[in-house]
VEXDREN-2710 file (C-alpha; in Angstrom, 1 decimal):
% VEXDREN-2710
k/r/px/py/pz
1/UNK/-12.8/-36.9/68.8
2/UNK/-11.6/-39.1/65.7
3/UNK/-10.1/-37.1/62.8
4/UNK/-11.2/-37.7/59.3
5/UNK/-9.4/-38.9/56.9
6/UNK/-7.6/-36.9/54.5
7/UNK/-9.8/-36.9/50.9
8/UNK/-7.5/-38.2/48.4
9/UNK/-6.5/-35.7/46.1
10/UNK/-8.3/-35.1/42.7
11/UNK/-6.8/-35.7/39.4
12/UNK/-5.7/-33.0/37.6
13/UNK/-8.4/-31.9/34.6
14/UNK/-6.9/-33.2/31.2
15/UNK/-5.3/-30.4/29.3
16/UNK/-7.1/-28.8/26.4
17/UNK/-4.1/-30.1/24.0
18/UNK/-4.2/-33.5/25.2
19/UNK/-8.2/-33.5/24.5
20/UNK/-8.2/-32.2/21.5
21/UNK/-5.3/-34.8/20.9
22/UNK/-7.8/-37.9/22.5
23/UNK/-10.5/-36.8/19.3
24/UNK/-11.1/-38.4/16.1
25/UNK/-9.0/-36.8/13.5
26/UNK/-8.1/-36.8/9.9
27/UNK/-4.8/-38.4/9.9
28/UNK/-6.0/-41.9/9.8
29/UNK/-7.7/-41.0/6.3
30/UNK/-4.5/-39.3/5.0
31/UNK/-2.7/-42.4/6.4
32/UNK/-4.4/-44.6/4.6
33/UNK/-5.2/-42.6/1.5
34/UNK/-1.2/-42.0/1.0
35/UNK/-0.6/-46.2/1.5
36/UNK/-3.5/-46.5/-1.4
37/UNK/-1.7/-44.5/-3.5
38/UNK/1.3/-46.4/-2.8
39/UNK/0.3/-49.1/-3.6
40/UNK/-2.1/-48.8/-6.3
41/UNK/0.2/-48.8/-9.2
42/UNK/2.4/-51.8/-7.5
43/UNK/-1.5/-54.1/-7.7
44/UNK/-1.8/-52.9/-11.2
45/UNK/1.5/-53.9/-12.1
46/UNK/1.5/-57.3/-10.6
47/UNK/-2.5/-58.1/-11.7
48/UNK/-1.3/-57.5/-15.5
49/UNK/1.6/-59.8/-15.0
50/UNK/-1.1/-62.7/-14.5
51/UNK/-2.8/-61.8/-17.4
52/UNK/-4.0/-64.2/-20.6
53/UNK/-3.7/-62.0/-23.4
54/UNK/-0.9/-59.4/-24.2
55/UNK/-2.2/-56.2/-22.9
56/UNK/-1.2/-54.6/-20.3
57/UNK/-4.1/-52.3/-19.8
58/UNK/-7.1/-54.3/-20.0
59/UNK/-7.9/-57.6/-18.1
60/UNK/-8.1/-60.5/-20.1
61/UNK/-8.2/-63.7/-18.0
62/UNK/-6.1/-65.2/-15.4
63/UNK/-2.9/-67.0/-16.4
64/UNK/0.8/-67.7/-15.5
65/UNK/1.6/-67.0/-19.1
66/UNK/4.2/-64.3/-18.9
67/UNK/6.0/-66.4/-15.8
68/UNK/6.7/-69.2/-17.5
69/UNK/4.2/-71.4/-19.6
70/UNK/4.7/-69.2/-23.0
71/UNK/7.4/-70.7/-25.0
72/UNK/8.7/-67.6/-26.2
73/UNK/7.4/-64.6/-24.7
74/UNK/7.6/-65.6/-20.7
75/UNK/10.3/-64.7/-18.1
76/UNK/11.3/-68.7/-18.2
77/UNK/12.4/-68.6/-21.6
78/UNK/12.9/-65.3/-23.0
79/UNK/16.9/-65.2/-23.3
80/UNK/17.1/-61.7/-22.0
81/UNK/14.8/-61.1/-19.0
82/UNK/15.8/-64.9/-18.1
83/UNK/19.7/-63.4/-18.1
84/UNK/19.6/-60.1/-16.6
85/UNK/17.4/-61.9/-13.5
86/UNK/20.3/-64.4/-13.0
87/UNK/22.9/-61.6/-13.0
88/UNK/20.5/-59.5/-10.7
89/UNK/20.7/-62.5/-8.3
90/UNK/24.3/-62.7/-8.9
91/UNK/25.2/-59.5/-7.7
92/UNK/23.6/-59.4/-4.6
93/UNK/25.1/-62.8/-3.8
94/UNK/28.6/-61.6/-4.3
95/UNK/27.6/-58.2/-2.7
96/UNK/26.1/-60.0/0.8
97/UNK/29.0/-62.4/0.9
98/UNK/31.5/-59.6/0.6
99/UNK/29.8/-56.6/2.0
100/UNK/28.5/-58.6/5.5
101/UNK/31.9/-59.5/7.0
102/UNK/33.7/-56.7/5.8
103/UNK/30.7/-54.5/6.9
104/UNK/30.6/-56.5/10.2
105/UNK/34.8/-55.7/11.0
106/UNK/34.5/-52.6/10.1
107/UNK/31.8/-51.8/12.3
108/UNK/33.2/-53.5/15.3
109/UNK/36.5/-51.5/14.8
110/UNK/34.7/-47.9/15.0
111/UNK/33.1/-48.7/17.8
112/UNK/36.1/-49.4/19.9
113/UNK/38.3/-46.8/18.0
114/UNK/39.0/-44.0/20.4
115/UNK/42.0/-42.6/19.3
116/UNK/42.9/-39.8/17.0
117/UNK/41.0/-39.5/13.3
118/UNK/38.2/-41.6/14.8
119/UNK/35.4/-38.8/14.4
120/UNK/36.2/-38.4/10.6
121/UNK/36.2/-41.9/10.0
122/UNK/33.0/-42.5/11.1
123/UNK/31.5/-39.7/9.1
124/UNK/33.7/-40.9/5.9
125/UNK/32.0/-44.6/6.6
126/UNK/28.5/-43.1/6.2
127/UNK/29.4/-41.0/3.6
128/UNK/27.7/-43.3/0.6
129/UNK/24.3/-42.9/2.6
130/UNK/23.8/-39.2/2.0
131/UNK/25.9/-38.6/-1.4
132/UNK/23.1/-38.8/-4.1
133/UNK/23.8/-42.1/-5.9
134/UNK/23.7/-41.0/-9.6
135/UNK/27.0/-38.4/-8.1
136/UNK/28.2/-42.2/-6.2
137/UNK/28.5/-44.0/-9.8
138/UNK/29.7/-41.5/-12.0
139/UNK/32.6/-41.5/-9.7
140/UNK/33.2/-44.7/-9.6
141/UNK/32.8/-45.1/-13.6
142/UNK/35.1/-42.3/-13.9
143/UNK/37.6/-44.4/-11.6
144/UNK/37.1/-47.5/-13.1
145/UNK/37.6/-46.1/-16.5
146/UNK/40.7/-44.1/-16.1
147/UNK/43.0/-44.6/-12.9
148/UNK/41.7/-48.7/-12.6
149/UNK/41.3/-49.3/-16.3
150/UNK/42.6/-52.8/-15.9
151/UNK/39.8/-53.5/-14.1
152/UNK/37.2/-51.6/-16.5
153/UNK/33.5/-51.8/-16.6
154/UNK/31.7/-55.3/-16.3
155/UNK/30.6/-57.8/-13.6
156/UNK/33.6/-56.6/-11.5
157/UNK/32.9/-53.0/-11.7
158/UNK/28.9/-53.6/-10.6
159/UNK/30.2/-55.9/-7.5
160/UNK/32.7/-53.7/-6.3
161/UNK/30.2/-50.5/-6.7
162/UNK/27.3/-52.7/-5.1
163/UNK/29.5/-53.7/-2.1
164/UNK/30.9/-50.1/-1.8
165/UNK/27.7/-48.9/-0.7
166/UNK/26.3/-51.4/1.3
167/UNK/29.0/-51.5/3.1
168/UNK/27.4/-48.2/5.2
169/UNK/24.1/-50.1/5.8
170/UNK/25.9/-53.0/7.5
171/UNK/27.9/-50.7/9.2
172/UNK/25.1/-48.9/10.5
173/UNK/23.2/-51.5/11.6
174/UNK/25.3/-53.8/13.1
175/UNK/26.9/-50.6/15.3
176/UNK/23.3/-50.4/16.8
177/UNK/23.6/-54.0/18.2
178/UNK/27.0/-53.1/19.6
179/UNK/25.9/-49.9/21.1
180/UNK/23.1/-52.1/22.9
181/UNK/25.2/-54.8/23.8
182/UNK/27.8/-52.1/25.4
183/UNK/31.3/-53.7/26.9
184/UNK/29.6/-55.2/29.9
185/UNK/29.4/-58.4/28.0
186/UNK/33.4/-58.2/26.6
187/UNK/35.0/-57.5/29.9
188/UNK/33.0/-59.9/31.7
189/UNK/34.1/-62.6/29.9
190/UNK/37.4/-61.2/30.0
191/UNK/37.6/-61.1/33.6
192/UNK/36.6/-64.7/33.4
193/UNK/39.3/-66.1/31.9
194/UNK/38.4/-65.7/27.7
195/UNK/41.4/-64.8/25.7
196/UNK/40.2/-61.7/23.3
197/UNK/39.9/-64.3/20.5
198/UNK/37.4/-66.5/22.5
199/UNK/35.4/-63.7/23.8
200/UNK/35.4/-62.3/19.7
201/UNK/34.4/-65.8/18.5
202/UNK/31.9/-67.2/21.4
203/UNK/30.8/-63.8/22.8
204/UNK/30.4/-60.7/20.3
205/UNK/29.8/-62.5/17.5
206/UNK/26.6/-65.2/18.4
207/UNK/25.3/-61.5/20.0
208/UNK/25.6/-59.8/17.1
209/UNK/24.4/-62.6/14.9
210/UNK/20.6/-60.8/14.8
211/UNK/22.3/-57.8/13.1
212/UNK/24.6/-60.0/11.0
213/UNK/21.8/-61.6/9.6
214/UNK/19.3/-58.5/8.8
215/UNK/22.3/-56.5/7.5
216/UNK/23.0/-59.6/4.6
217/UNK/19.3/-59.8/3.8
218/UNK/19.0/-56.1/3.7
219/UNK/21.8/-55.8/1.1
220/UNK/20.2/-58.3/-0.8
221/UNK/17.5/-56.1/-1.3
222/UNK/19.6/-52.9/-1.9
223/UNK/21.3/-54.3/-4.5
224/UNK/18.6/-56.3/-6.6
225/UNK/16.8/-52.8/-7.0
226/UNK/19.9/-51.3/-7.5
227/UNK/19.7/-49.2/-11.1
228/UNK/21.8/-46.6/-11.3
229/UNK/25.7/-47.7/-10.2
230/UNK/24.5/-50.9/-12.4
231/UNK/23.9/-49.3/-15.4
232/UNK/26.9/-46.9/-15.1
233/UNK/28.9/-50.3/-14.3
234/UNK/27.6/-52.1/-17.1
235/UNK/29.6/-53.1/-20.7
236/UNK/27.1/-55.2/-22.4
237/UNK/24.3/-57.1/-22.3
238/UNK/25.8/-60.1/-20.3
239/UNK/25.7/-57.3/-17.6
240/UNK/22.5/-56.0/-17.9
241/UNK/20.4/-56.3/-14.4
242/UNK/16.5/-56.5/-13.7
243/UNK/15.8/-52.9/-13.7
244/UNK/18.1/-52.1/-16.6
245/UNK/15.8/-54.1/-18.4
246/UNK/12.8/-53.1/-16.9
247/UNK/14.1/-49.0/-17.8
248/UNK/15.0/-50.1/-21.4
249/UNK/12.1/-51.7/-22.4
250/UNK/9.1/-49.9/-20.2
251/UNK/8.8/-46.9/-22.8
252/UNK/8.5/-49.4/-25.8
253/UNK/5.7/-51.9/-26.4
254/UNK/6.7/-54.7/-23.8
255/UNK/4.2/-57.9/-23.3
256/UNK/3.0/-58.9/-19.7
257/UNK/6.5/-60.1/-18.9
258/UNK/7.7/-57.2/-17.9
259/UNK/5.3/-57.1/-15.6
260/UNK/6.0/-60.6/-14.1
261/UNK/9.7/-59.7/-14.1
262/UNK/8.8/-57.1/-12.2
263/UNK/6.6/-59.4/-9.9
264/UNK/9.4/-61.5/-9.2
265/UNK/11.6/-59.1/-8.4
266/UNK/9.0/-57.4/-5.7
267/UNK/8.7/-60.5/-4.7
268/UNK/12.4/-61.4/-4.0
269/UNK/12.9/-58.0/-2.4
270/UNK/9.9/-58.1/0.4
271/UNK/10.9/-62.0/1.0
272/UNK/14.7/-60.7/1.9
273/UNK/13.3/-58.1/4.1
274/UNK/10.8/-60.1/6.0
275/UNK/13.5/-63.1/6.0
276/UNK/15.6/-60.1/8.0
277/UNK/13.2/-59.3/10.1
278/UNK/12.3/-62.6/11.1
279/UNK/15.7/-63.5/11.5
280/UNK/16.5/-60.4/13.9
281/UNK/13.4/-61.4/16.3
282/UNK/14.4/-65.0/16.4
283/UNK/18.1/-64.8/16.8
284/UNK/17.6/-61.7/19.5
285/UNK/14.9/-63.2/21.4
286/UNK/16.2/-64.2/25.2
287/UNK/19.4/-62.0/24.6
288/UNK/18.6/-59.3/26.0
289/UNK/18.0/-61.0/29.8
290/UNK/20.9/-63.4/28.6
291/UNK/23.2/-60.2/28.2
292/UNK/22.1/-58.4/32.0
293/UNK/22.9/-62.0/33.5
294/UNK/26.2/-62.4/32.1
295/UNK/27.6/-59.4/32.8
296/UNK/26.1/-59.4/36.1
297/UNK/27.7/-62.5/36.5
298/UNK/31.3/-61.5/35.5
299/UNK/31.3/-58.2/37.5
300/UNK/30.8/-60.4/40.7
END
């Protein structure tokens, strides 16, 4: 007499949760309602920077006016909004050429510091991140105007405060490529035959070039929207930056090229971060096989 076979067993009924989960719901709509309000004033801003005439609440044409084509008036040639958008630029130049490497070393040291003060470090590195930045620069103006007065306030002042809290972004984003990477990598080139210099300079460092690159781009942007420590660094009006112009002159009566100065500066910021992003995908892609084969390779 042939047995039959087993009936395969059924699957289990869906939860009521996960049902109720599986249904059409309202998030989408508050999603999308909260990214319209967003963004709303951001479109208003930038279609007024395009526009012919000089108001700012009505359309009136379509024109680069306010950019550059008005001989007095536009970003191009007013004196002031012209100046305070190459110092803008200026400071987060000096702040990614100084903040990455210093970022970058200092981030590579906590992760292999084991010893003896190394838990309060790490929380003193990341301390910028969470202290509210209008208590940030009125420390730093108090220092710079009493204990380094011969430093004082000015360009100097700006970059130092800029790089001062970047410095925790690069930090914490180049410590999540080393956590990835791990030691696997290090200690298989090691047992290779790399002197620690050689496995710094040909290993660690082309891994953590995706990191390298989106922490420089990414202090780009912090510091060309960077009001406060700015403005508390300032002394004049050679050291006045994008948004301390855009604060000084927004309650006033300001033409259209406010609005384009603020265009660019939108601009400039989404460009950095989308540079950083593309730069992470492109310089990480293939690594992460690359890494499991070389270490595999040097624990043989």
């Amino acid at each position: 007499m042939t047995k039959l076979a087993p009936a395969p067993p059924m699957a289990p009924p869906t939860p009521p949760a996960r049902r109720r989960l599986r249904r059409p719901s309202g998030l989408a709509l508050v999603t999308w309602v909260y990214i319209a309000w967003s963004l709303v004033p951001v479109l208003l801003a930038i279609r007024f920077a395009f526009n012919e005439g000089r108001s700012r609440t009505s359309g009136q044409g379509f024109s680069l006016r306010w950019f550059w084509t008005d001989p007095t008036l536009s970003v191009r040639n007013d004196p002031t909004l012209w100046s305070a958008l190459e110092h803008s630029l200026v400071l987060a130049g000096l702040a990614m050429l100084i903040a990455t490497p210093l970022g970058t070393a200092l981030a590579i040291g906590l992760q292999r510091w084991r010893g003896r003060g190394s838990g309060v470090t790490n929380i003193l590195t990341l301390l910028p991140l969470v202290t509210p930045e209008l208590v940030f620069a009125v420390g730093l103006f108090l220092l710079f105007t009493s204990l380094f007065g011969f430093i004082g306030l000015g360009t100097t002042a700006q970059v130092i405060g800029h790089v001062t809290f970047s410095i925790s972004w690069v930090v914490l984003i180049v410590r999540g490529r080393l956590v990835m990477i791990g030691r696997d990598v290090e200690e298989a080139a090691a047992d290779l035959g790399a002197p620690p210099w050689h496995v710094m300079r040909r290993v660690l460092l082309p891994l953590l070039a995706p990191a390298i690159a989106a922490a420089t781009l990414s202090v780009f942007a912090l510091s060309i929207d960077d009001f406060v420590v700015a403005q508390y660094m300032a002394s004049g009006a050679d050291t006045t930056t994008v948004p301390m112009r855009i604060y000084a002159s927004a309650r006033a009566a300001p033409t259209p090229a406010l609005n384009a100065l603020v265009t660019i500066m939108l601009a400039l910021t989404l460009l950095a971060l989308v540079l950083a992003w593309l730069a992470y995908k492109r310089l990480s892609r293939g690594q992460e096989a690359g890494l499991t084969t070389f270490a595999a390779g040097g624990t043989k």
